[in-house]
C-alpha positions in Angstrom: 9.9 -12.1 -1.7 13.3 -13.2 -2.9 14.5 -11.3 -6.0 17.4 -14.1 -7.2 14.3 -16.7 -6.6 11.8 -14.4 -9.2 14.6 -14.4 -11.3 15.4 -17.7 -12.1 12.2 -18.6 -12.1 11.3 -15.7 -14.8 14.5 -17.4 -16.4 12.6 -20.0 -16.7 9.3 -19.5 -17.5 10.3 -17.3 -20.1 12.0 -20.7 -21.9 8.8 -22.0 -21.8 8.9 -23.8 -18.6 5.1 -23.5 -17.5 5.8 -24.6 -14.1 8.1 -21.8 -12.9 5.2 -19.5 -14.0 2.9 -21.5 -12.0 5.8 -20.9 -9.1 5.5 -17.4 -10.0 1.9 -16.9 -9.3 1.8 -18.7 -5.9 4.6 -16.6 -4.9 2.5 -13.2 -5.5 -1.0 -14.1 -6.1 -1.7 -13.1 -2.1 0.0 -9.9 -2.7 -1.9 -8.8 -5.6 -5.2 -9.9 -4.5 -4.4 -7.9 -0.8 -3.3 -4.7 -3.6 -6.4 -5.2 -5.5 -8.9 -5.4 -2.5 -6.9 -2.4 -0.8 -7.7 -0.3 -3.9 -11.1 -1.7 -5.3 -12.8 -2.9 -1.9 -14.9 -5.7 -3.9 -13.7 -9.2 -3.5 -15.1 -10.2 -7.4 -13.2 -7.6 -8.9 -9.9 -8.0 -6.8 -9.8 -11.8 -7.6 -10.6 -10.5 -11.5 -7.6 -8.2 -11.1 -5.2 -10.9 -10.3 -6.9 -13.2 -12.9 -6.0 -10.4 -15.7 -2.7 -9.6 -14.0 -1.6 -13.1 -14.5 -2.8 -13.3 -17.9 -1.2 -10.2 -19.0 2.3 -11.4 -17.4 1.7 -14.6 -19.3 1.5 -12.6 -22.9 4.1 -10.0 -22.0 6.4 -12.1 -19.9 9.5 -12.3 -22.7 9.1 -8.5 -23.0 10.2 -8.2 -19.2 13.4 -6.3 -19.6 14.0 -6.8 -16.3 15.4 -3.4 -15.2 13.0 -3.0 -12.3 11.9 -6.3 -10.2 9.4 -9.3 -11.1 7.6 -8.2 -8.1 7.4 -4.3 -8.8 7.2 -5.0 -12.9 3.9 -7.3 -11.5 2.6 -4.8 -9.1 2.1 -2.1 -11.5 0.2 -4.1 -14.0 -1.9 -5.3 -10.9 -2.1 -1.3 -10.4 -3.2 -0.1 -13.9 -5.7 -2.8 -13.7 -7.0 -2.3 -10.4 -7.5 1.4 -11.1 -9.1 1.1 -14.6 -11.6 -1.1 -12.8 -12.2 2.1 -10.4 -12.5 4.3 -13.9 -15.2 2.3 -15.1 -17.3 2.1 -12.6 -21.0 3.3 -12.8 -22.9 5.4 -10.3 -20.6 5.0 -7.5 -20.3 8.3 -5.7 -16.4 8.3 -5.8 -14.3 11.0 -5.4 -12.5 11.4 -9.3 -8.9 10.2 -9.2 -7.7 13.2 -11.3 -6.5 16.3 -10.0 -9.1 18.7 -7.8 -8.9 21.9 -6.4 -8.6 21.6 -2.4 -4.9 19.6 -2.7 -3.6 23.3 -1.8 -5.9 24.5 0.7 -4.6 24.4 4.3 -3.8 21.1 5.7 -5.2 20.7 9.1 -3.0 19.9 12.3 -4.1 16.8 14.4 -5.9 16.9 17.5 -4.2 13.6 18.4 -1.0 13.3 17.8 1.7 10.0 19.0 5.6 10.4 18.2 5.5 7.7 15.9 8.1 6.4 14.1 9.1 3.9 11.5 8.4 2.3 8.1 4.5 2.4 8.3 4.4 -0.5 5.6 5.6 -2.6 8.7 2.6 -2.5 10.0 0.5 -4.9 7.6 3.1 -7.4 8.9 1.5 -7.2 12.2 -1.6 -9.8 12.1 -2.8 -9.0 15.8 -2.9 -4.9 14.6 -3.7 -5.8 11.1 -7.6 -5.3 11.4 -7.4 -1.7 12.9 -4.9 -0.6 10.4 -7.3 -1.6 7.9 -10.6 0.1 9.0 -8.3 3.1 9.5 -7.3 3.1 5.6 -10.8 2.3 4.7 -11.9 5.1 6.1 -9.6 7.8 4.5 -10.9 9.4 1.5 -10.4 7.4 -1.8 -7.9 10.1 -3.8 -6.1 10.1 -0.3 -6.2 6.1 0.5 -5.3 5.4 -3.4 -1.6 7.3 -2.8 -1.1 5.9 0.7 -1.7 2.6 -1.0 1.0 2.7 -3.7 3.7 5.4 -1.8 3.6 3.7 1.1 2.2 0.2 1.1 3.4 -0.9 -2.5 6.3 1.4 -2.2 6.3 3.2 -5.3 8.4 6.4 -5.6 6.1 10.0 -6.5 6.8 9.6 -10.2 5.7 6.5 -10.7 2.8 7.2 -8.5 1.7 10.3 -10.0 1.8 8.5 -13.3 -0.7 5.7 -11.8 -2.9 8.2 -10.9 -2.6 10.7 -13.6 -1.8 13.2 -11.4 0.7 16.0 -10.8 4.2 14.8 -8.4 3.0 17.7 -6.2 -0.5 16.3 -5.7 0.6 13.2 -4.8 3.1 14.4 -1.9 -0.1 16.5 -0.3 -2.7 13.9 -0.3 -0.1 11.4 1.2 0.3 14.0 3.6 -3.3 14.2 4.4 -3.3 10.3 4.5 -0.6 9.9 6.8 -2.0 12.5 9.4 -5.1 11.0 9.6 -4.1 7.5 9.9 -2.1 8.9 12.7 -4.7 10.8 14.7 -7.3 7.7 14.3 -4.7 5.2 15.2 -4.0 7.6 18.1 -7.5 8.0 19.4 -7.8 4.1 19.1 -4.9 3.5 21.4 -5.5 6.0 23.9 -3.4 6.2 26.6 -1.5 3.5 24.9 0.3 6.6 23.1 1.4 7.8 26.3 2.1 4.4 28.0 3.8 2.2 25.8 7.2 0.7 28.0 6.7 -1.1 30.9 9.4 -2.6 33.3 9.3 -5.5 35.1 11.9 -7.7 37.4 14.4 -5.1 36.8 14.2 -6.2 33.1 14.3 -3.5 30.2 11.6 -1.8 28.7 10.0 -4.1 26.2 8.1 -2.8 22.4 4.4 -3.8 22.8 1.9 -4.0 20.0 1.0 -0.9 20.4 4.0 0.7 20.8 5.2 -0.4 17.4 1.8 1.0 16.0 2.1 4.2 17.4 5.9 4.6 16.1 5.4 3.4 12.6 4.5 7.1 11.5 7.0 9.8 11.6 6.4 13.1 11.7 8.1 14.0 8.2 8.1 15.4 4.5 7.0 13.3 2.4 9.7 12.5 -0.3 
């Protein structure tokens, strides 16, 4: 997304010009509904997210102080929605979103481990990898796949994540932990030998990235901030 673009056309649509808002939602409808589904899993209530989202932008819009960007001022009503969704939910056998207990037991070492390295939000720019990434964040445990979501996908910092989540700062930087070294081992037992054989030469020609190779480097070994 282009920032001077959102803010012309919040410029705009905050004159009353109903067509820059319109310009507005194409330009991050996807987005949201992509946040929405990665967080609620339910294709009703992720397009009702965005539907809400848009509506609450629409009443709120000339309240927009504009310290933080249309696009991250956006996200996190998409966010509080999303989530509140997840509160109300009725006999789902969810793991609670609030603090718990086990956040500072030991966390395990991978069996499977690539040196991977990298912005790992890359990744969802990678259509032909795209599918694997997502079964992979699926899979984790919700409290875990919830912070990978908005640390590392939506890129919000740990305050503004704990706050999301009602949960402690501390909290948030173990179960991203958790998240990233499982994505890592699955991702790594999914590739295989890729891990291992990632550069190839040919015709006296350099080594070239593959796929894979850019998978298996998008997650460094590191402390979470």
């Amino acid at each position: 997304m282009e920032p001077d673009q959102d803010r012309e056309l919040v410029t705009r649509a905050k004159a009353g010009d109903f067509e820059a808002f319109e310009s507005l939602v194409g330009r991050h409808e996807r987005r949201l509904y992509a946040l929405s589904m990665s967080i609620l899993r339910h294709r009703e209530d992720a397009e009702n997210v965005v539907q809400t989202t848009f509506l609450s932008v629409l009443e709120h819009l000339k309240e927009f102080r504009e310290e933080s960007s249309f696009a991250t001022w956006v996200s996190r009503i998409a966010t509080h929605a999303a989530l509140n969704v997840l509160r109300k939910r009725k006999g789902l056998e969810t793991v609670p979103i609030t603090e718990t207990q086990d956040e500072d037991g030991e966390i395990p070492h991978p069996e499977h481990v690539a040196d991977w390295r990298g912005d790992p939000a890359r990744v969802f720019e990678q259509q032909e990898l795209r599918r694997v990434l997502d079964e992979a964040i699926d899979a984790l445990p919700e409290k875990h796949r919830l912070v990978f979501i908005l640390r590392d996908v939506e890129g919000f910092n740990v305050e503004e994540t704990a706050s999301l989540l009602g949960i402690s700062e501390a909290n948030v930087k173990v179960r991203l932990l958790r998240a990233r070294l499982a994505l890592r081992e699955k991702l790594t037992r999914v590739f295989g030998d890729a891990a291992h054989a990632i550069t190839h030469e040919h015709d006296g020609e350099a080594a070239r990235s593959t796929p894979a190779k850019e998978v298996l480097r998008s997650y460094q070994s590191r402390e979470t901030r």
